[in-house]
Structure formats: C-alpha cells, structure tokens
C-alpha positions as CSV (number, residue, x, y, z in Angstrom):
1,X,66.7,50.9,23.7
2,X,68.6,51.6,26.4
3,X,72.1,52.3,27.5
4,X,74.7,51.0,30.2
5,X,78.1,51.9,30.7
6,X,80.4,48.9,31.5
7,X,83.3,50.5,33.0
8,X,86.6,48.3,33.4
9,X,88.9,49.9,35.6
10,X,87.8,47.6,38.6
11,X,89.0,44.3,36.1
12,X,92.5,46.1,36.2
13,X,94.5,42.7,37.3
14,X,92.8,40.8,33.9
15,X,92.4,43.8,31.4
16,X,96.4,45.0,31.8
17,X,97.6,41.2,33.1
18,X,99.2,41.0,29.0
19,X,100.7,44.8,29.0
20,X,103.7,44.0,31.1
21,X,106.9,43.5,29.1
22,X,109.9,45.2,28.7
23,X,109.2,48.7,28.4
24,X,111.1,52.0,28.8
25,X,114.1,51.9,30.9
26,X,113.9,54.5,33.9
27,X,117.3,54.3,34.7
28,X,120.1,53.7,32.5
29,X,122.6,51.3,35.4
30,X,125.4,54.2,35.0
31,X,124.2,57.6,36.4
32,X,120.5,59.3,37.7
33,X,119.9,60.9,34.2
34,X,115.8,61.2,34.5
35,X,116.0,61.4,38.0
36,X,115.5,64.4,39.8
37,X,118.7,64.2,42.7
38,X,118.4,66.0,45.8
39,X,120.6,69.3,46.1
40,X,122.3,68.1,49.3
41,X,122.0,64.5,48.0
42,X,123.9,61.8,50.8
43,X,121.3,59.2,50.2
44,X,121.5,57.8,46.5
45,X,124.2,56.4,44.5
46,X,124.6,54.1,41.5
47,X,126.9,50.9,42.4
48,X,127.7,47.9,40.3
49,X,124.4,49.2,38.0
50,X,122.2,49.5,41.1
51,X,120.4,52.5,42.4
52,X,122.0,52.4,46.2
53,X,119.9,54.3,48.9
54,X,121.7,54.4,52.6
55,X,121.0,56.6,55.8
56,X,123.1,59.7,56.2
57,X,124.3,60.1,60.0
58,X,121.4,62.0,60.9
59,X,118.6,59.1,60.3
60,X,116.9,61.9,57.7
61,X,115.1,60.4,54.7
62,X,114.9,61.2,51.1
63,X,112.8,60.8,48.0
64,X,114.2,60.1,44.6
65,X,111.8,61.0,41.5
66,X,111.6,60.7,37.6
67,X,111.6,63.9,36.1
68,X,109.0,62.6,33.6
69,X,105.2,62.4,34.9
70,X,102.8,59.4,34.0
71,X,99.4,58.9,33.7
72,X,98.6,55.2,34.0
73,X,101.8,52.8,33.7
74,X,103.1,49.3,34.1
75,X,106.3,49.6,35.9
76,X,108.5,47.0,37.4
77,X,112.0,47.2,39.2
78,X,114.1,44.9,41.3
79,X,114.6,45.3,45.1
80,X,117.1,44.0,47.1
81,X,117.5,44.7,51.2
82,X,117.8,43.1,54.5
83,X,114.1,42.8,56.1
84,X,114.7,45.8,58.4
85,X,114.2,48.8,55.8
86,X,111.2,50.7,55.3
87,X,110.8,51.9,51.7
88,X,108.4,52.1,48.6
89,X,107.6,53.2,45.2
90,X,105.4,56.3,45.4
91,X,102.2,56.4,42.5
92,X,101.8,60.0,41.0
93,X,102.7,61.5,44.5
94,X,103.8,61.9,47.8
95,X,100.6,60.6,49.3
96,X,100.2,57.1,47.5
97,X,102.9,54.3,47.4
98,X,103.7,50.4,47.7
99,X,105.4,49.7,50.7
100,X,108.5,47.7,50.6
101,X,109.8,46.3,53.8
102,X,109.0,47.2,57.8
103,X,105.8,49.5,58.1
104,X,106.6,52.6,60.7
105,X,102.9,52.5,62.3
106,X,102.2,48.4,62.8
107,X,105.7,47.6,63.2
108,X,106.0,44.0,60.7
109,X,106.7,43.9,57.0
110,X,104.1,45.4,54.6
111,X,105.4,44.5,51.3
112,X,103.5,45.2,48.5
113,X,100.4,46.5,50.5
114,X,99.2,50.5,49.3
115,X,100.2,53.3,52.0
116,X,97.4,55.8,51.5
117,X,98.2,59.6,53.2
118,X,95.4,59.8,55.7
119,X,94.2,55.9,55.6
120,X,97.4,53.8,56.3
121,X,97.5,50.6,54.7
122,X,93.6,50.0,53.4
123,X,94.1,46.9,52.5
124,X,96.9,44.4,53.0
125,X,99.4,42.0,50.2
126,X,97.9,38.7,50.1
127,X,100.3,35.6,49.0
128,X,97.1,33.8,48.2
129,X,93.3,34.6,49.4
130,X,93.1,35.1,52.3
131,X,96.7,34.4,53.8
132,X,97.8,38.1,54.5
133,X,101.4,39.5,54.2
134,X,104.0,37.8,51.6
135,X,106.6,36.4,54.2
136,X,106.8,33.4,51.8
137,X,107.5,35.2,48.7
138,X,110.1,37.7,50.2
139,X,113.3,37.0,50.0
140,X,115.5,38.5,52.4
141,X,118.9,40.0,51.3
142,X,118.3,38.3,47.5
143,X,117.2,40.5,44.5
144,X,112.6,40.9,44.3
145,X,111.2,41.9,41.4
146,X,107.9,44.2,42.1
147,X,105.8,45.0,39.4
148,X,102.7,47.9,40.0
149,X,100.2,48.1,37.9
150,X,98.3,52.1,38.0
151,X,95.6,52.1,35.8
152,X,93.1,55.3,36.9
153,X,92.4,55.3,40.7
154,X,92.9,51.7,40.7
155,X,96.5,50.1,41.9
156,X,98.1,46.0,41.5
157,X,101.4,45.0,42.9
158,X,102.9,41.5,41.8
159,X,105.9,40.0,44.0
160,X,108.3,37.9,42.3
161,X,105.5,36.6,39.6
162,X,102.5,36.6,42.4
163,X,99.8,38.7,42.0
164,X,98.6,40.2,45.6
165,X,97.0,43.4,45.3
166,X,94.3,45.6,44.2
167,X,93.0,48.7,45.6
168,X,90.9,51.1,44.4
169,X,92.6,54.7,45.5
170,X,90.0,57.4,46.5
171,X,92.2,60.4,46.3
172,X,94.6,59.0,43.7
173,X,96.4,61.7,41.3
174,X,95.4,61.8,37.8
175,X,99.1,62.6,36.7
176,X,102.8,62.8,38.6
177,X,106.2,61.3,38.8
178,X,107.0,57.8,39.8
179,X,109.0,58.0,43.3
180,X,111.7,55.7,45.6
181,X,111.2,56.2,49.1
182,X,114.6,56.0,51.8
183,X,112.5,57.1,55.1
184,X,113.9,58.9,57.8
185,X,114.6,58.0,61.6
186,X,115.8,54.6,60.7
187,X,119.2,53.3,59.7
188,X,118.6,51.5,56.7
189,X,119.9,50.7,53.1
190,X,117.9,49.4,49.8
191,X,119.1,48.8,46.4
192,X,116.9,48.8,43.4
193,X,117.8,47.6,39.7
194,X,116.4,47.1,36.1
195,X,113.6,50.3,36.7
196,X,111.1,50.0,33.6
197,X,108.3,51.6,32.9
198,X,105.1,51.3,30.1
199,X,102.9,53.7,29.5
200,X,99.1,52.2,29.1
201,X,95.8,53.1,27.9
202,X,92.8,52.3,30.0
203,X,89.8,50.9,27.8
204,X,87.2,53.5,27.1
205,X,83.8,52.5,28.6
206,X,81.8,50.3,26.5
207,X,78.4,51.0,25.5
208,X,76.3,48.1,25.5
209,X,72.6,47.5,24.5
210,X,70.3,46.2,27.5
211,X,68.4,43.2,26.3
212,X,65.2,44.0,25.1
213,X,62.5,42.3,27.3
C-alpha cells in the first residue's frame, strides 16, 4: 500500500479561517514596552492609546519592531491614515510585508497586497475575484482593521472582514519579528491600534492510504 503526503499549507485561508480571536496584546495603549524603539527615535509615539508614526523634517523613514520573534501567527491591528501614506506590516523581516496605503513603484494604493524584496507586489488585494485593489473597502481617514494570516511560506490579509489575499512566499523567513513600516522620502503620518497577535500551529502532513485498485 502506498503512501501520499497531503500537505495543507496551500488551504491556509480555510485551515486557520477559525484561529483568529483575541489573542496576545502586542502593545499595551500606554508606552512601546515589547517594541524595539529606535535610538534617535522622531517617528513613533503613543497618543490617545494609538501607536502614532509621522515624518521627521528630513522625509527619512523608520521601522518599528516587536522584540519577540514568531513563527507562524494570526495577528490583527487597526489602521487609520489619510490615503497618501505608504506603510505596512513586515512578516519575519525586512524583505516581506503587507502594504498599507500608496505603493512607491506603481504609484496608486496597494493595500493589503504582499511587497516581496526583489519581486514587488506578486500578486495584487482582490475585494472580490477578480476586481483588483480594495478602493471599496478602504476607508479613508476612519480606523481599518487588517488581519494577516502567516502560516509557513504562505501569507492572507483580510480588510475590514474581507478576505483578499493569499500568496505563497518563495524566500519567506522561517522565524523573525513582526514590523510597522513609516517609509522615507515622503511626508506622511499613520496611526495604528489594538496590535494582537496568536501564535498558530500548522497541521502536520497527513498520511493517507492510496486506494487500492
């Protein structure tokens, strides 16, 4: 009798579509505590229980991280800016993230779509099959909830309820921090709230019997 491997990371969106809840808090609405704050921090500040990011004078960007690395999480947070930005939450690394707002390279709003170092945006946020780009789910200077599912190599992003992603990472880090992105040469401000975070175990693969013939 033989043997196949039925491997489920592809299924992501179904097999972790029941994990989301409440989760671990990643920031506590009063200071960075598990955040790792830039030295010559002028970016980040907590206002009114809201992690505030603005532009210092000289357009230069900045990178906020948790001090705690992850494996494969369920994380969700709550954005709030006004269209212009560009911004993200980075996956494990530098190199992998979920755009929020304006994308540097094709100019118009990205939201939700994966930035890949080396590929750009592989594939694009879909507000329903095949309609690309979430322009009517975004809401402009109003609080967006973004939840991003990484679960192995393979990444889904939800806006405000709406499921429009999945991508399959080639080069995706087994292990790293979870990241807010301010980029440079722009004047631009984003506020993010209620950061929380569940650790989640991917299904080992299944061994299954082949029919017998």
């Amino acid at each position: 009798m033989k043997l196949i491997l039925i491997v489920l990371l592809g299924a992501s969106t179904f097999a972790f579509a029941d994990h989301h809840g409440k989760g671990q808090s990643l920031f506590n609405g009063k200071d960075f505590t598990g955040w790792k704050v830039p030295k010559d921090n002028i970016w980040w500040s907590v206002v009114d229980g809201a992690i505030v990011a603005k532009s210092g004078p000289r357009k230069r960007g900045s990178n906020l991280w948790t001090e705690k690395h992850y494996v494969d999480f369920d994380m969700s947070c709550e954005f709030r800016f006004d269209g212009k930005g560009d911004s993200g939450v980075f996956l494990r690394d530098g190199g992998q993230q979920i755009q929020i707002g304006i994308s540097g390279s094709l100019k118009r709003d990205m939201t939700a779509s994966p930035y890949i170092s080396g590929k750009g945006y592989p594939v694009e946020a879909e507000e329903k099959k095949g309609v690309k780009g979430v322009k009517n789910l975004l809401k402009i200077n109003e609080w967006n909830t973004l939840r991003i599912v990484a679960a192995g190599p393979v990444y889904d992003a939800w806006l405000n309820g709406v499921h429009v992603m999945t991508y399959t990472s080639e080069n995706a880090k087994e292990k790293g921090p979870i990241g807010l992105q301010l980029h440079g040469n722009k004047v631009m401000s984003i506020d993010f709230r209620r950061l929380t975070v569940k650790e989640i175990e991917i299904p080992s693969p299944t061994e299954v019997p082949t029919p017998k013939k």
